[in-house]
N, C-alpha and C positions, 0 to 999 in steps of 0.2 A: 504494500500500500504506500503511495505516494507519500510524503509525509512535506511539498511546497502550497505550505497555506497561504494566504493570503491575508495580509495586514488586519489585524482586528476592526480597525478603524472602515476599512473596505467591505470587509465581509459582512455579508447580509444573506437570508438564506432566500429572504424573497427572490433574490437575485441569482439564484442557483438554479439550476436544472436539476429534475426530481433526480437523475442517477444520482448526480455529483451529492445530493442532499443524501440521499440514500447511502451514500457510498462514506461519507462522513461521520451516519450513524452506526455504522458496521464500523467502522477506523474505533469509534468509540467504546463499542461491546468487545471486543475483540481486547483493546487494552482493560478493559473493566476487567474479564476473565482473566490478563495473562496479570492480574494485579499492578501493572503499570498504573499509579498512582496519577505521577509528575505529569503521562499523557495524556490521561483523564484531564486534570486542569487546565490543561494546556490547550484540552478543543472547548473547555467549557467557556475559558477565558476566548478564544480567537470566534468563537462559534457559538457567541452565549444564548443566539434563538435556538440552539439546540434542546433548552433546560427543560421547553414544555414536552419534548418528546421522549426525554430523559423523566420525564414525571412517568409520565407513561408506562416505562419499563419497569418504575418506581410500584404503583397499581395491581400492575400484571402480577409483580414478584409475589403481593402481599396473599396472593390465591394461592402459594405452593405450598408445602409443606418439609420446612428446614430441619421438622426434628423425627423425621418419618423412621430414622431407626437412631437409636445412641446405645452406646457399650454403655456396661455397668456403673464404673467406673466416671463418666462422663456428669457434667452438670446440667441439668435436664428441668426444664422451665412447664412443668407439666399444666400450669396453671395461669392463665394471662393475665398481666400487668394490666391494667385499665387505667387511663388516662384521658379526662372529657376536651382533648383536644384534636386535631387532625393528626391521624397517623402516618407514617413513610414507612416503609418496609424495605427489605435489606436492598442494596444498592447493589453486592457482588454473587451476582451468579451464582454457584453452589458456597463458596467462600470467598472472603477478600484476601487471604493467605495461604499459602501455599505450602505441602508438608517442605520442610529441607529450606525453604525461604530465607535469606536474612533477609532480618526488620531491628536496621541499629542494632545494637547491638546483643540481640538476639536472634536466635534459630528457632525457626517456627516447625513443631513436630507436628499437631495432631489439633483440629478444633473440637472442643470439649461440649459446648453448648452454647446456647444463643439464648437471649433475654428478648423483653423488648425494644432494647437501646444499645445493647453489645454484642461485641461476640467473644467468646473464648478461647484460648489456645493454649498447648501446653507448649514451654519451650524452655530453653538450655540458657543459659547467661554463659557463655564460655570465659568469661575475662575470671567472674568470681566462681566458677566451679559449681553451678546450682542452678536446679530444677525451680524454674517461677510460672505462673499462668500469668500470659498476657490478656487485657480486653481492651478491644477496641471498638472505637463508636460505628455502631451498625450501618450506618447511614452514611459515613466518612464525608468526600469532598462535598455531598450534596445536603450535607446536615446544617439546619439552619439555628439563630443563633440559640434558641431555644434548648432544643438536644444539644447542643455546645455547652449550654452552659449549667445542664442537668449532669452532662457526664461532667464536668468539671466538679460539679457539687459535689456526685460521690467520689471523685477521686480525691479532694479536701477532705471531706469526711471520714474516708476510709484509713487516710494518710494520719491520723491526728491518732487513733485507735491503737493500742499495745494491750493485748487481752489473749490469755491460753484459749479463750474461744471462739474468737474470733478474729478472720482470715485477717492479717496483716498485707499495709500496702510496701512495696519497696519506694518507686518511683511512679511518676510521669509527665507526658509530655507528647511526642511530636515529631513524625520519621513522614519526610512525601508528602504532608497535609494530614498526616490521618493519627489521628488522636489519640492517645495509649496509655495505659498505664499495665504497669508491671506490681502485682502481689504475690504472695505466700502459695506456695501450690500444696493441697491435701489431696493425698491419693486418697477415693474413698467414694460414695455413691450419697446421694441424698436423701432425707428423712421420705420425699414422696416416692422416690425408687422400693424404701422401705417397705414405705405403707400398702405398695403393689401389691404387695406379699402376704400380706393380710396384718391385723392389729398387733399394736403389742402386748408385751406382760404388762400387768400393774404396775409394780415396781419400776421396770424398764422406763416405763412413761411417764412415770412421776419424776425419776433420775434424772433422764434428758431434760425435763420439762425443769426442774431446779437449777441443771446448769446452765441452760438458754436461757433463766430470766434472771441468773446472776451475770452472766454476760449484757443483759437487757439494759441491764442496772447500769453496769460500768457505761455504756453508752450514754445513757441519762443524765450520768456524772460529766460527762465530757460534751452535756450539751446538743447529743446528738438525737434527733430523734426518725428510729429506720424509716415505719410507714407503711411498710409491703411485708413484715414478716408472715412466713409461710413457710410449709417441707419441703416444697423445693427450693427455697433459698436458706434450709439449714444440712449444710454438708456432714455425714457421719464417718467419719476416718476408721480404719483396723480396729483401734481397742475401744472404741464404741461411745468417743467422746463427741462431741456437737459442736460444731462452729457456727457461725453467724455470717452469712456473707450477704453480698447484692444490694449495694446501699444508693442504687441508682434516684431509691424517692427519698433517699434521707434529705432530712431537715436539719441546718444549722442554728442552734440558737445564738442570740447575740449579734449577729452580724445582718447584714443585708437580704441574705438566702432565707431567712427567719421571716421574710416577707415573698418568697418566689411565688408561694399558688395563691390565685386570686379566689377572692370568696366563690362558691357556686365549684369551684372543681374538682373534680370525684377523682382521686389517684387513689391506684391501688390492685390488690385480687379483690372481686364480690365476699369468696364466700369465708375471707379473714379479715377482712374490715368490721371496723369501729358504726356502730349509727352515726356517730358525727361525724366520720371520716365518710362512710358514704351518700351522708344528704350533703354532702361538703358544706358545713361548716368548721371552716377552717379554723374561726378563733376558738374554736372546741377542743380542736385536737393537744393533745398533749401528752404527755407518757403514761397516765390510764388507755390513750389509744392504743400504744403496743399492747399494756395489757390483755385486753380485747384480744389482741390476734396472740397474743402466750396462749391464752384459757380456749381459742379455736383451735390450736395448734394441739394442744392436749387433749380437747376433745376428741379429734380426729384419731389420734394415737392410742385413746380409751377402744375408739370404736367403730374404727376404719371407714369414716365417712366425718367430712364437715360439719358443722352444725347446720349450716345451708348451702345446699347446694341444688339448683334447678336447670332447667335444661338452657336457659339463655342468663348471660349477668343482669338485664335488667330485673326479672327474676328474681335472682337469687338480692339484689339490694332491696327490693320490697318487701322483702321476708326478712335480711338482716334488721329494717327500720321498721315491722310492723309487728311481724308474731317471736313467739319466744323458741328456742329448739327444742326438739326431742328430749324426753330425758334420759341421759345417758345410761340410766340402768334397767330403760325402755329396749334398751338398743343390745345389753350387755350386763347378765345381773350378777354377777361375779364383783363389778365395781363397788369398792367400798360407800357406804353413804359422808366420809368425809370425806374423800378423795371427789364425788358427785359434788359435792358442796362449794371445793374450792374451783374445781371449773366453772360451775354457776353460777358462782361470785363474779369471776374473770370477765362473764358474758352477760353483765347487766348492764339494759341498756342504755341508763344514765350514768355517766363516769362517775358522777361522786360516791356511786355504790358499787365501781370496783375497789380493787385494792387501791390504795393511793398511789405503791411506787411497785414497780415488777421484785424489788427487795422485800417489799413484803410477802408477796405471794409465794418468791423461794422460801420466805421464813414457816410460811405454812406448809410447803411441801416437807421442807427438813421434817418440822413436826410431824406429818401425816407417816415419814418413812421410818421416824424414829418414836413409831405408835404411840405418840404424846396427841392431847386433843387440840384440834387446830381452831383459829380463831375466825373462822368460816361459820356463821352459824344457820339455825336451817330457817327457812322463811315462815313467819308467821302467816294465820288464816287469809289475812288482807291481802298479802305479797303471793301467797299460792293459789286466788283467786284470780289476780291481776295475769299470775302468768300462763293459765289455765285458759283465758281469754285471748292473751298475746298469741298461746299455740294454737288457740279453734277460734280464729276470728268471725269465720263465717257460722257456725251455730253458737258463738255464742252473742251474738247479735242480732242474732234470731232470737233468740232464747229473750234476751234482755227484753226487747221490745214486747213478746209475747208474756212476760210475768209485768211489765210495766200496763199491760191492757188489762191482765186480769187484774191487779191492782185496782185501777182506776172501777172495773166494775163491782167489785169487791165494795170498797167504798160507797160508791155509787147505791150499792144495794143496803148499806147499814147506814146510814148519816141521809139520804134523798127520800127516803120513806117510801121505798119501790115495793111492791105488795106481792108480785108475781115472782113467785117463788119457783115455780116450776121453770119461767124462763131464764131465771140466774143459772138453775141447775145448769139448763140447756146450755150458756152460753160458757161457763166454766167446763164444763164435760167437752163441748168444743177446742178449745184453747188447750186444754190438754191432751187433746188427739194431736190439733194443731204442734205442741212439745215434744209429742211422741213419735212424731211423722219428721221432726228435725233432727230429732239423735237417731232416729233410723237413717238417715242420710249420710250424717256426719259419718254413721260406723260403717258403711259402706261404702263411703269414699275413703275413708281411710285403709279400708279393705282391701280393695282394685283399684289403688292410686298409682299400681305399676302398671296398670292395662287401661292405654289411652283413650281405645275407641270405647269399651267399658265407663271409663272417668268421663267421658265427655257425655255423654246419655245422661250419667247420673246429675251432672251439672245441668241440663235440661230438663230434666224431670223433677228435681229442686225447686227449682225456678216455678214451673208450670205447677207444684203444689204449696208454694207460699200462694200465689195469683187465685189459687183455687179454696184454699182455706178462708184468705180474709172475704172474698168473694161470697162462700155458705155463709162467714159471722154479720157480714153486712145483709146478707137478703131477712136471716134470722133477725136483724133489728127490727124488720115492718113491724114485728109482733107487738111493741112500743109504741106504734103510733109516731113514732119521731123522725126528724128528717135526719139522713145522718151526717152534714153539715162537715167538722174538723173529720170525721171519721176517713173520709175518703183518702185521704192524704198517706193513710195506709199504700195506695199504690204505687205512688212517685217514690219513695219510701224502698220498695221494694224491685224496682225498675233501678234505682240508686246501687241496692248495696249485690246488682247483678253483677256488678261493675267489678267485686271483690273476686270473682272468678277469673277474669283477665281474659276473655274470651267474648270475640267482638258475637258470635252467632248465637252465643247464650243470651247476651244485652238484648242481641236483636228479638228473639224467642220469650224471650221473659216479658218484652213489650207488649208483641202481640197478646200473650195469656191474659197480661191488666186489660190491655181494651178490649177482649174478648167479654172477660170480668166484669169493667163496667160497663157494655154494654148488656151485659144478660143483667146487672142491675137495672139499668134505663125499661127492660122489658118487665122485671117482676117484681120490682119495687115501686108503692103506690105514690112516693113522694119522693122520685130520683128521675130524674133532674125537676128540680122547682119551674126552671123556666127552660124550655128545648135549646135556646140557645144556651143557656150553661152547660147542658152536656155537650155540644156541638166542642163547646172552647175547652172542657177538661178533656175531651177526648186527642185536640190538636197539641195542649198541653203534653198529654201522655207522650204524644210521638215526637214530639220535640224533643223532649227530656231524653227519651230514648234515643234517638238519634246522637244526640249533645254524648249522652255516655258510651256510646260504641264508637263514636269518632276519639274520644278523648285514648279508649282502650285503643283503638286502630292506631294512632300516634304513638302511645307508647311500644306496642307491639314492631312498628317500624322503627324504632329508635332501639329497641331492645337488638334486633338484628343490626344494626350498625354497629353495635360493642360485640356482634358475638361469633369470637374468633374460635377455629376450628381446634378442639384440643389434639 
């Protein structure tokens, strides 16, 4: 390939013929593959309308799959980084280096694994005699100042760190444009390679799980705060100790970096973040957020599953922010109930009710392994109610609403001087089929909630018997003589909390049953609608609202597939 460009200043691609353009972009891919750094810049600079078609192969790259096999041994990113900004995907072909490579002065053997923003290599330092892993920024010549200045953050961060558990930085810096830093190399595979394998022992998990948040610790003391801890960013070496690495989202305090995410952005994994780390509120965040992700980390290690984890991340942060986990000896009854206690501690979902500092929470493990009683205590009636709600949001909001009605007629019936006794019976006897027809659901869903086309019926059939119960308790009112005026409101109500499902054709379904509902009210009720045009306008109501809620779900559901990268 010719290599007589033409003056920057000159060059213009408008002004190219499609070979000569074509043939510029091959000049390009060709040096990208042979790692030609210096000639990468060199057309980007002389040929800089090249960048949008360089975006392009930027796109493409982000469809393949860079971790489709790794050795054991290897650093393995099984779980995606999430970040509410535009992403780039890798820049080099199968890698940016090369086995046998020099890169300054280092030999590049073997790449380890890929991040969201690096990549890994193992290599030789021939000067000083020693095995280091290199990373470099994923994205290299075409990384803008953002990921500049992200990988800089953790290589500051990283470099500041003197800890037996976590990976030490040597250097870095800067070989060709592409950005590097050199650390600590552990032979050894990751806590999520681990957890492939199935859980661990008790003990095992409480052990790790003390020396990862005495490592946690030391960070907190040095100001650092990681942000992304998780098993596959904790490396487990031969004699089965835990390192801490991948501080690509650390936070600096004191300094400038102390302000880098702006309020509103979600960095992180879904299913080991903080609730304030995932509605990003950032002034939230702070070293009870690690916690958070210590006490998902041990979760997981109890019980070979996250405390959440769903089929897309938007998903799984809806569940971190809304409902409570599993409980762990739901999952695994073998687990001690202190041991249950101080993971449930870790994962509550206002910080002031975790541990205060990750040094506390080792101080509890110490205790747990050296059978003394831990200062984890267990939740009272109020806090076991609350969390009972958190985990079944959808019946027990059901629930609520249906003891809030019989209430009201309860009252209604002892203080209103109501005579008809028979029709209280009737309408309490009702209300508790209505109760009984929701825990049948709930147990059912929670049944076949691994068999989709199963789960998704039951979500339909839900739906279609809340529509169809208030529908019986409101025709049952004529017997009163009353109009039923606030009562109605029952369906907007129920049309509303379809929404809890996340599923645009249940909203839609669940619509239809209300207006089907109110209009077999309009037919068999002697005082519904008072004036024909009120029913005309609740029934346009209905489908508005309905509409309004399945767009809202449609939106999130397209925003949920834009986070959701293939593991």
């Amino acid at each position: 390939m010719s290599n007589d460009l033409p003056h920057p200043r000159s060059a213009n691609v408008d002004q190219l013929g499609e070979d000569e353009l074509f043939a510029r972009l091959e000049e390009y891919t060709e040096a990208l593959q042979a790692g030609d750094v210096l000639r990468c810049k060199e057309l980007m600079l002389r040929f800089p309308q090249l960048e949008e078609f360089v975006g392009c192969l930027d796109l493409l790259e982000q469809f393949g799959d860079p971790e489709s096999s790794h050795h054991s041994s290897k650093l393995n990113v099984d779980s995606p980084t999430m970040t509410s900004g535009p992403r780039r995907g890798s820049s080099g072909g199968s890698s940016l280096l090369q086995p046998n490579q020099r890169f300054g002065k280092f030999i590049i053997h073997e790449e380890l694994g890929r991040g969201g923003m690096g990549i890994v290599f193992r290599a030789t330092e021939p000067a000083l005699e020693r095995e280091v892993a290199v990373k470099v920024i994923r994205s290299h010549q075409l990384a803008n100042e953002e990921e500049l200045r992200r990988f800089h953050t953790e290589a500051r961060a990283a470099a500041r760190l003197q800890h037996p558990n976590i990976i030490g930085i040597h250097e870095f810096g800067e070989v060709d444009g592409l950005h590097y830093f050199a650390m600590e190399y552990v032979a050894g595979e990751t806590l999520s390679d681990r957890l492939k394998r199935g859980r661990l022992e008790i003990e095992q998990a409480a052990r790790l799980s003390l020396e990862i948040a005495r490592a946690v610790e030391y960070l907190h003391g040095q100001s650092v705060l990681h942000r992304d801890l998780k098993p596959s960013n904790i490396l487990i070496d031969a004699t089965e100790s835990p390192f801490v690495m991948d501080f690509g989202l650390a936070r600096i305090f004191g300094t400038d970096e102390s302000q880098q995410t702006k309020t509103g952005a979600i960095l992180g994994t879904p299913s080991y973040m903080a609730p304030e780390q995932a509605a990003g509120r950032v002034k939230e965040i702070g070293p009870r957020t690690d916690v958070y992700s210590l006490g998902a980390i041990l979760y997981e290690m109890l019980t070979g599953v996250p405390p959440f984890k769903e089929e897309n991340p938007l998903d799984t942060i809806v569940k971190v922010l809304e409902t409570e986990p599993q409980l762990p000896r739901r999952l695994r009854a073998d687990i001690p109930g202190s041991l249950e206690r101080i993971c449930l501690k870790c994962l509550e979902k206002e910080p002031e009710k975790r541990y205060a500092s990750a040094d506390e929470l080792a101080d509890d493990l110490q205790r747990f392994l050296a059978d003394e009683p831990v200062h984890a205590a267990s939740p009272n009636l109020w806090r076991r109610a609350r969390r009972w709600a958190r985990r079944f949001p959808a019946v027990a909001s059901r629930l609520a609403g249906v003891v809030a009605a019989a209430s009201i007629f309860q009252i209604r019936y002892l203080f209103a001087g109501v005579s008809d006794v028979g029709h209280h019976i009737q309408v309490m006897t009702l209300l508790g089929l209505w109760s009984a027809v929701i825990i049948l659901f709930q147990f059912l869903t929670r049944r076949l909630s691994r068999r989709p086309r199963v789960a998704d019926s039951l979500e339909h059939a839900w739906s279609a018997s809340d529509a169809f119960m208030l529908t019986i308790l409101l025709l049952n009112a004529q017997n009163t003589g009353d109009r039923l005026g606030p009562l109605l409101v029952g369906y907007p109500m129920i049309i509303v909390s379809s929404g809890m499902f996340f599923n645009v054709r249940v909203v839609v379904s669940c619509t239809m049953f209300c207006l089907i509902g109110y209009l077999s009210l309009w037919l068999y009720h002697p005082l519904e609608p008072e004036v024909p045009l009120y029913g005309f306008i609740f029934l346009a109501v209905l489908s508005i609202l309905g509409f309004v809620t399945a767009y809202q779900v449609h939106r999130a559901k397209v925003l949920s597939r834009f986070y959701d990268h293939p593991e």
